[in-house]
N, C-alpha and C positions, 0 to 999 in steps of 0.2 A: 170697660171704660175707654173712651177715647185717648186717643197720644197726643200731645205736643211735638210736635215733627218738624227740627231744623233743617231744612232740607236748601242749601246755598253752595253757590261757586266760591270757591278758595282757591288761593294760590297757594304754593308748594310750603310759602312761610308762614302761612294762616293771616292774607287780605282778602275782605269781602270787599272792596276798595280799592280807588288809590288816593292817595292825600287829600285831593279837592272833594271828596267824598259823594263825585257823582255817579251818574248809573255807570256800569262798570261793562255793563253789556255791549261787544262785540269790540270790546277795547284790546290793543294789543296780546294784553294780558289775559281776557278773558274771549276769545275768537268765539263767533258764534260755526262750528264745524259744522257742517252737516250730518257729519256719524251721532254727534250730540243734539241735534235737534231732532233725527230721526231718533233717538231714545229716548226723548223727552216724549214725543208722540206715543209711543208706542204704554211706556210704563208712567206717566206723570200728563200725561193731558190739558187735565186741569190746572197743574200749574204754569201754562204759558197764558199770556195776558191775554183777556177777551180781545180785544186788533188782531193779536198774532192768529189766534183760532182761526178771528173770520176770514183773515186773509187766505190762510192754509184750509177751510173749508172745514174745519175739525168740530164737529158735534159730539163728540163724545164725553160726556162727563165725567170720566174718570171712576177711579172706582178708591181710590186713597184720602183725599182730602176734600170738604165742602166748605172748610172754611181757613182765609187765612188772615193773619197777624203782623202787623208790622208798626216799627214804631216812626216818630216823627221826620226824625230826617231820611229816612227809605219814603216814606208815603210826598216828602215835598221832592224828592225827585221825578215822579211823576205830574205833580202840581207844575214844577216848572217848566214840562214837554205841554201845559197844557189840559191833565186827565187828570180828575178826578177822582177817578176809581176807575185802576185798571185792569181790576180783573172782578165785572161785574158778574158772572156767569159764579163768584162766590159768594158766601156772607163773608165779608169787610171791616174787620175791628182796626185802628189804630191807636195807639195809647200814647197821649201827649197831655203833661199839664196846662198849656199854653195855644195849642191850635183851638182854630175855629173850625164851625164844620163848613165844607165848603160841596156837602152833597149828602142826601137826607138817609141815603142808601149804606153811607158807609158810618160805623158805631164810632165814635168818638170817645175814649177810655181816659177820663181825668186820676183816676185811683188806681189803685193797688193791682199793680198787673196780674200780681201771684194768685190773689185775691181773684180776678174776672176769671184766669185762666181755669183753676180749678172748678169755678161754675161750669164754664164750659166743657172742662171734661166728664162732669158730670150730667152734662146733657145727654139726649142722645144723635146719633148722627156717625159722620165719617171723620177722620182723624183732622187735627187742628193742624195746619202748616204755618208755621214762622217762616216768615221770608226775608227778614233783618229789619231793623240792622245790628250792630256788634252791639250797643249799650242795652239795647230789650231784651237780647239775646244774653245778655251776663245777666240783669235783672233776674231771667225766668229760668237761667241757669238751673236752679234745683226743680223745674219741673217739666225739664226735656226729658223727653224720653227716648227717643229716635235723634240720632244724627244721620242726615244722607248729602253727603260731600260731595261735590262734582270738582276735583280738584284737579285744575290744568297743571300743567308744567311749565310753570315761570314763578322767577322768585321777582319781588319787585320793590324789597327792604321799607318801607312804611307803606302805612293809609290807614285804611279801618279794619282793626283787627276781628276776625271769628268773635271772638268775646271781647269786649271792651270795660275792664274794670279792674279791680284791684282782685289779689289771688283766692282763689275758693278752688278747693280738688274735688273732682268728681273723675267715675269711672265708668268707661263706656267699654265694649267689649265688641272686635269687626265680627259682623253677621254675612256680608256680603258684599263683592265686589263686581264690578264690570270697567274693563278695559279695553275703550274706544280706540279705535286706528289713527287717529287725534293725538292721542296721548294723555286724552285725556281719562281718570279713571274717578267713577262713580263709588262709593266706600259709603260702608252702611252699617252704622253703631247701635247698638242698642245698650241702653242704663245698667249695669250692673248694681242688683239690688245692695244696699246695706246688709239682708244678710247673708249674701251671698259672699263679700267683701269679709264678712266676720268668721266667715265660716273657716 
């Protein structure tokens, strides 16, 4: 079965954000490094937007995720540089009661997130990448499977949290780490099953 793969930049206090809740990329807070963008290359491909590809020349499809997930206010922060759909080179779900579609390519998800997602992991294919924002990301909370953190080192006391909602405990367990000369360090959870938790 396919995963659910949060895979996003956090700060040290758990923001995928900052207050004004716009793109966050290459903001003080979230520096676009080099050591991190060559690692993004290398293990995550497909997760940099179809522009960033072609500019960097990158064909490679990746081999983790074909499709990704985001909810309304991550998808109009691209809406308002202009785009669409930024990373055409995936399939394209956004889940919003209230947007229009404004591109025939990208799924428009009026219902029950929990509901699509599990369709989709029971498709077949390569793993589902969520790519925020905090409110979708609480919503689908119980059906992440994967966390992969690219957590800088800065704390920056509000914005848009990791999850944005009221308290639900879940259990992830680190599987994996990398520590960029950045400082920044890549941290990789996986779901600790219920019976494993009971055990």
């Amino acid at each position: 079965m396919r995963k659910l793969v949060y895979y996003v930049a956090t700060t040290l206090d758990g923001y995928i954000a900052g207050p004004d809740g716009g793109d966050p990329s290459g903001a003080e807070f979230f520096p676009l490094a080099q050591d991190l963008i060559s690692f993004m290359i290398e293990h995550y491909p497909e997760a940099l937007p179809t522009a960033a590809r072609e500019a960097l020349g990158i064909s490679d499809p990746g081999t983790t995720f074909d499709t990704v997930l985001e909810g309304r206010a991550s998808y109009e922060v691209g809406l308002a540089a202009g785009t669409t759909d930024a990373y055409r080179h995936l399939r394209h779900l956004v889940f919003s009661t209230t947007l229009k579609s404004h591109n025939p390519d990208v799924e428009i998800v009026p219902g029950s997130a929990r509901q699509r997602v599990r369709q989709l992991k029971n498709e077949s294919g390569k793993d589902l990448w969520l790519v925020g924002g905090g409110k979708l990301a609480h919503s689908l909370l119980p059906e992440i499977d994967r966390l992969i953190l690219k957590q800088n080192p800065s704390v920056i006391g509000a914005g848009i949290p990791l999850f944005d909602g009221p308290f639900e405990f879940h259990r992830f367990q680190p599987v994996a780490q990398s520590v960029l000369d950045s400082g920044i360090r890549v941290l990789t959870y996986d779901r600790v099953s219920e019976a494993s938790t009971k055990a």
